[in-house]
C-alpha positions as CSV (number, residue, x, y, z in Angstrom):
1,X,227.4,176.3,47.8
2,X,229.0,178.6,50.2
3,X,228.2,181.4,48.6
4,X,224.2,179.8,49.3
5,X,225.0,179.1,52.6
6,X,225.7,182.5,53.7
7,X,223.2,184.3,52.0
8,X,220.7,182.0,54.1
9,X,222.2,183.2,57.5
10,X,222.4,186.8,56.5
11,X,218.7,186.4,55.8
12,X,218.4,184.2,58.9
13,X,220.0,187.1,61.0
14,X,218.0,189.9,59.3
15,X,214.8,188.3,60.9
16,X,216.1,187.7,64.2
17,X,216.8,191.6,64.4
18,X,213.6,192.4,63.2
19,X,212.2,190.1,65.6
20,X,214.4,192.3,68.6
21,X,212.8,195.2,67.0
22,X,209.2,193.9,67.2
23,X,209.8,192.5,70.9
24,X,211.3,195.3,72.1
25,X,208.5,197.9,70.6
26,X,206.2,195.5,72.4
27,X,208.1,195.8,75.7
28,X,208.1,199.5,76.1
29,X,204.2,199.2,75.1
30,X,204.3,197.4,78.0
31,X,203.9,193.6,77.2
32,X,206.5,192.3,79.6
33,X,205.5,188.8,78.9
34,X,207.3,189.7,75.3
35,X,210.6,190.2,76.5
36,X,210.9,186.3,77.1
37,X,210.8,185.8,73.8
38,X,214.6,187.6,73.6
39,X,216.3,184.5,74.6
40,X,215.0,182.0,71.8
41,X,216.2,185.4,69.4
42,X,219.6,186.0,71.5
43,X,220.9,182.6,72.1
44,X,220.6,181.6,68.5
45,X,222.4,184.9,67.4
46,X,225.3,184.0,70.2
47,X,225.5,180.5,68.9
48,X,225.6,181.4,65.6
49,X,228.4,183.9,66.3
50,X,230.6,180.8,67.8
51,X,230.3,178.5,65.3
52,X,230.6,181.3,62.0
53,X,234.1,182.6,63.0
54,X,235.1,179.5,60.8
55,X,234.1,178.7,57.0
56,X,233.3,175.7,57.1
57,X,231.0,175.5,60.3
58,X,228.8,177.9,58.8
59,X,226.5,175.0,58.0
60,X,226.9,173.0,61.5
61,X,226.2,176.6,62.6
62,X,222.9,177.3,61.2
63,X,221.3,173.9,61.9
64,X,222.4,174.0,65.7
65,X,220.8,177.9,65.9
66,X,217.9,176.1,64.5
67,X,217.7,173.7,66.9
68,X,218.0,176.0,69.4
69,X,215.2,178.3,68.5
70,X,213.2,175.2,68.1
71,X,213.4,174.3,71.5
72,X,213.8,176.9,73.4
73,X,210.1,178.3,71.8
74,X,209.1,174.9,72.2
75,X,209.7,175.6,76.1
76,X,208.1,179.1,75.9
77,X,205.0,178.3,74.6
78,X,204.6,175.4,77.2
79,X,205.1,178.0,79.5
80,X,201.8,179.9,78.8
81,X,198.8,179.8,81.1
82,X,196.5,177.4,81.1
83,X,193.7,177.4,84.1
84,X,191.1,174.6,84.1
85,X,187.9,175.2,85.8
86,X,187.8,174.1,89.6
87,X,191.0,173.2,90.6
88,X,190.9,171.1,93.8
89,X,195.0,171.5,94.4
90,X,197.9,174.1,93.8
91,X,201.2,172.5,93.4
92,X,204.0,175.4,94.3
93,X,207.3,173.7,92.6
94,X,210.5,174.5,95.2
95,X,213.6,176.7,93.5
96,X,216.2,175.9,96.4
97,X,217.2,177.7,99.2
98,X,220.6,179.9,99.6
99,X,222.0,179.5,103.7
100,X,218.2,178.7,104.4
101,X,216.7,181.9,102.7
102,X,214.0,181.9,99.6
103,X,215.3,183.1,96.3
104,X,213.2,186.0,94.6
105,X,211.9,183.3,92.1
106,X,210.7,181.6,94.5
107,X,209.2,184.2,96.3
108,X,207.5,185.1,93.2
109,X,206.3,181.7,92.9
110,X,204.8,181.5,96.5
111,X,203.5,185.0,96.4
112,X,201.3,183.8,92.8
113,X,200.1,180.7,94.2
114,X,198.5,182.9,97.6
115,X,197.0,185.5,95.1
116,X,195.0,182.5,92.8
117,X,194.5,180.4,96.2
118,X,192.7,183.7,97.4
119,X,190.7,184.3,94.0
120,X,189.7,180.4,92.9
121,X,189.2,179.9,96.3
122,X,191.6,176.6,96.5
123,X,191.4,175.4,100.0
124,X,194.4,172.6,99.1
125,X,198.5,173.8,98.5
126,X,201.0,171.7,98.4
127,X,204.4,173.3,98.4
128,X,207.4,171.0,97.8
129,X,210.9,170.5,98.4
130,X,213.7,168.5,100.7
131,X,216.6,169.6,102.4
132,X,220.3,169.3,100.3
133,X,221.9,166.3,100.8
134,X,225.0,166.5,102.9
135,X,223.4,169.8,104.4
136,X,221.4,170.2,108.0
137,X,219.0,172.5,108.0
138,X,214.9,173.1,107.5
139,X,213.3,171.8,104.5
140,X,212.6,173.9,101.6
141,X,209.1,173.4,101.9
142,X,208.8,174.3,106.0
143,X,210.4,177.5,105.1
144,X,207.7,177.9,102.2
145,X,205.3,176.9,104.1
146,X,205.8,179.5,107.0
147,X,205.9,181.8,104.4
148,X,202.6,181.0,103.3
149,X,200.6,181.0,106.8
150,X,202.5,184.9,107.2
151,X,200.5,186.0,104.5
152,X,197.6,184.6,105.3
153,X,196.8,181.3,103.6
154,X,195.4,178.6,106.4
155,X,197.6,176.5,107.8
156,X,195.6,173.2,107.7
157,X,195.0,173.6,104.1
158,X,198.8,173.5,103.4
159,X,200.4,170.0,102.5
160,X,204.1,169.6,102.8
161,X,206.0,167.1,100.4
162,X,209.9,167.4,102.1
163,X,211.8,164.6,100.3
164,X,212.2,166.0,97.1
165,X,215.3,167.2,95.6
166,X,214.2,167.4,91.5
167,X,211.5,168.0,89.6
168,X,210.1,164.3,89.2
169,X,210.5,163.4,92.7
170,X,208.5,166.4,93.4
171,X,205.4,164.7,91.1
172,X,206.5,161.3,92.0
173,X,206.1,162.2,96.1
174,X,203.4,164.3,95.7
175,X,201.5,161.0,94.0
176,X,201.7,159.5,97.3
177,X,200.2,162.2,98.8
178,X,196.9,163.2,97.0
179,X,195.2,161.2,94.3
180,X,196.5,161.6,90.6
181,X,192.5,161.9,89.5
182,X,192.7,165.6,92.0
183,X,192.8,168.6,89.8
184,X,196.0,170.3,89.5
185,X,197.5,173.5,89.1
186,X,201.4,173.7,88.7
187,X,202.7,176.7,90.0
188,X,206.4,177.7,88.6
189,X,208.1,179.9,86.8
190,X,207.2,179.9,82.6
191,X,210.8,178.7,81.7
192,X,210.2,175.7,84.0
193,X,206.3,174.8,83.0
194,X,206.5,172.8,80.3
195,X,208.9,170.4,81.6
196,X,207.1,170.3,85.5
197,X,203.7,169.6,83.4
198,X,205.2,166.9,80.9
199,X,206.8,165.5,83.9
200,X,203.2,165.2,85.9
201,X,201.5,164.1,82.7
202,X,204.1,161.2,82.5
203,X,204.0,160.8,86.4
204,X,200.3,160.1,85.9
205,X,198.6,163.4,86.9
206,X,195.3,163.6,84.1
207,X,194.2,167.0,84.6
208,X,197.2,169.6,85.1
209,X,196.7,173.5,84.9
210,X,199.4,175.9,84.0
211,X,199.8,179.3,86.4
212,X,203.4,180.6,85.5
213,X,205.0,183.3,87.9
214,X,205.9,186.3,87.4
215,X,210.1,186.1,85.9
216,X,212.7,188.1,86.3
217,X,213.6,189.7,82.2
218,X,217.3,190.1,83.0
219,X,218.1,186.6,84.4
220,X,215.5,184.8,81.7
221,X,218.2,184.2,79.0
222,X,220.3,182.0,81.9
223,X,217.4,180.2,82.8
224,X,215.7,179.4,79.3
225,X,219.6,177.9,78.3
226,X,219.8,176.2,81.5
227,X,216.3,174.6,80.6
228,X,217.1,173.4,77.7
229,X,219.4,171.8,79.2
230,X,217.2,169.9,81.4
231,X,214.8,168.6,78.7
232,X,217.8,167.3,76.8
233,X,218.8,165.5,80.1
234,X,214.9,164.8,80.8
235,X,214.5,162.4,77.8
236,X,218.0,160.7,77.8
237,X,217.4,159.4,81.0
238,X,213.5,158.5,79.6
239,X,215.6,156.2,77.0
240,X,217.3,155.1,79.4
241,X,215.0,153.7,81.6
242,X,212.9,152.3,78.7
243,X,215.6,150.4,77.7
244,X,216.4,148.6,80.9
């Protein structure tokens, strides 16, 4: 039995490092959209690490690394891009802001939404996000905003949602504001699309398009972790709610 057990995860960790191989070989081809797929590889590998430094967890070990991988792709592939014909609305999701200033993510985000604003010729954005509770200063999306009308998108054609402080309230505020029949595009990072779009579906939103951002490679391990995360947390409190 053991003996099967760890011929299984030898095999299992022969193909992730082929699978680094193949990533990485499509990375230097220059397919940087590829190197995302090193955290679903890397994570399970660290995982699997943990829980193999004892015998008997070498079983526990290989079903939680599947799990992961499971997921995580799960989240990488609801990540991809996914543009419907015209959109009437770009949604730019809000990332926080550090002592009032814009994080590079978010940056990336806002400078994406102004690029397919310019080429579909969208004349609506919404960009979203509150202030921090128990903090006094601008909201998140004043400061995006500003941002926006500095690089040239009008400012009538901007619509600020400033109550937010998650993901759902973003969608469930944003409701309030435009029609949930209005065509859609979510504008985020690709570790962060498949939840905002499940979360809009489920808000009500019928016709949601996909535009991820560009992501930082280095940081994209932390984030896709962090996500999964999320989603577990995502669908407890769905339970939970159904219950009551």
């Amino acid at each position: 039995m053991i003996c099967g057990i760890i011929s299984s995860l030898v095999i299992l960790q022969g193909i992730c490092i082929i699978l680094y191989t193949v990533v990485i070989l499509c990375y230097l081809k220059g397919s940087s959209d590829a190197i995302l797929i090193l955290p679903l590889i890397g994570s399970a590998s660290v995982i699997f690490g943990c829980y193999s430094i004892r015998c008997h967890a070498l079983l526990y070990g290989l079903v939680l690394e599947a799990f992961i991988l499971l997921v995580m792709f799960l989240i990488y592939i609801g990540g991809r891009s996914d543009i419907e014909e015209n959109i009437n609305a770009i949604i730019i999701l809000g990332n926080g802001l550090n002592a009032g200033n814009m994080s590079p993510l978010l940056i990336n985000r806002l400078n994406k939404a102004r690029d397919v604003c310019f080429d579909l010729k969208v004349d609506k954005v919404i960009v979203t996000g509150g202030t921090p509770k128990g903090q006094d200063m601008c909201a998140e999306a004043c400061v995006m905003k500003r941002y926006l009308v500095n690089y040239g998108i009008n400012e009538t054609s901007i619509i600020t949602e400033t109550e937010s402080n998650s993901t759902k309230e973003n969608f469930e505020n944003i409701s309030r504001l435009i029609s949930k029949e209005t065509r859609v595009a979510i504008v985020t990072d690709r570790f962060h699309m498949a939840r905002a779009s499940k979360i809009a579906s489920d808000i009500g939103f019928k016709k949601v398009s996909k535009i991820p951002a560009k992501q930082d490679a280095i940081l994209a391990p932390y984030y896709y972790l962090r996500e999964m995360g999320c989603w577990i947390m995502y669908y407890v409190r769905r339970i939970r709610n159904e219950k009551i």
